[in-house]
Residue, then its C-alpha position, 0 to 999 in steps of 0.5 A: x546818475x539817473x538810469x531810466x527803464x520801461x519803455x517799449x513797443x505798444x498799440x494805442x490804447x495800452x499802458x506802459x510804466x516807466x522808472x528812473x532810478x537814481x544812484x550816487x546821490x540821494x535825490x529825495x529832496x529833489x524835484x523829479x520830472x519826465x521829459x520827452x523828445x519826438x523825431x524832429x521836435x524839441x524836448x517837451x515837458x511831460x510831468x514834474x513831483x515836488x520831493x515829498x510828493x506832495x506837488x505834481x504838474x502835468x502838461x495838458x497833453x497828458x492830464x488824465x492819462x499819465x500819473x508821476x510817482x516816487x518812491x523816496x526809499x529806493x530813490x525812484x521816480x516812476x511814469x504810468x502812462x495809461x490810453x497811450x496814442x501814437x502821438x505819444x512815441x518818443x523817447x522820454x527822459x527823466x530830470x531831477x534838480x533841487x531848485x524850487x519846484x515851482x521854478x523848474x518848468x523847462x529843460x534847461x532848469x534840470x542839472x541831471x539827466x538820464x539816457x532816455x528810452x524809447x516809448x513807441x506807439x503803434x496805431 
C-alpha cells in the first residue's frame, strides 16, 4: 500500500514536499515514481528513482524545480517541489514497481498505486 501526504493550497512561487509511504511490502529495491493528473487531461509523469537512488528522471516541465528522494529505512519516497506555477495543480500520485527502471517510463508500467493528493496553485 503506498499512502501519499503534503499537498496543499500555495500561491505561485512557493514550495510544497510531498511523501509516499509505503506499508505491507518492503519496496527498497523498487523503482519509485510521482505522477500527476490535471482536471480534463491524462495522468502525466512527473519524476522516477532507481531503488539505490542512484538514478533519477525528471520530465522537462519540472527539471530544475522539482527533486525525488527516498529514504529506504522507512520506505518513503519523497517530492520537493520548489517555484510551484499554477500549471502545477494537480493531483499527484506515487507509483512503485520492480521492473527495470529504464523500462518504467509510463503509467501503465506501475503495479502500485496510491490515492493521490492534491497540489493546488494559486496565481
Amino acid at each position: 500500500q503506498l499512502v501519499e501526504s503534503g499537498g496543499g493550497l500555495v500561491q505561485a512561487g512557493e514550495f510544497l514536499r510531498l511523501s509516499c509511504a509505503a506499508s505491507g511490502r518492503t519496496f527498497s529495491t523498487y523503482a519509485r515514481a510521482w505522477f500527476r493528473q490535471a482536471p480534463g487531461k491524462e495522468r502525466e509523469f512527473v519524476a522516477r528513482i532507481s531503488g539505490n537512488g542512484g538514478a533519477t528522471v525528471y520530465a522537462d516541465s519540472v527539471k530544475g524545480r522539482f527533486t525525488i528522494s527516498r529514504d529506504n529505512a522507512n520506505n518513503t519516497v519523497y517530492l520537493q517541489m520548489n517555484s510551484l506555477k499554477p500549471e502545477d495543480t494537480a493531483v499527484y500520485y506515487c507509483a512503485a514497481d520492480s521492473k527495470s527502471f529504464w523500462s518504467l517510463r509510463r503509467a501503465p508500467d506501475y503495479g502500485y498505486w496510491g490515492q493521490g493528493t492534491l497540489v493546488t496553485v494559486s496565481s
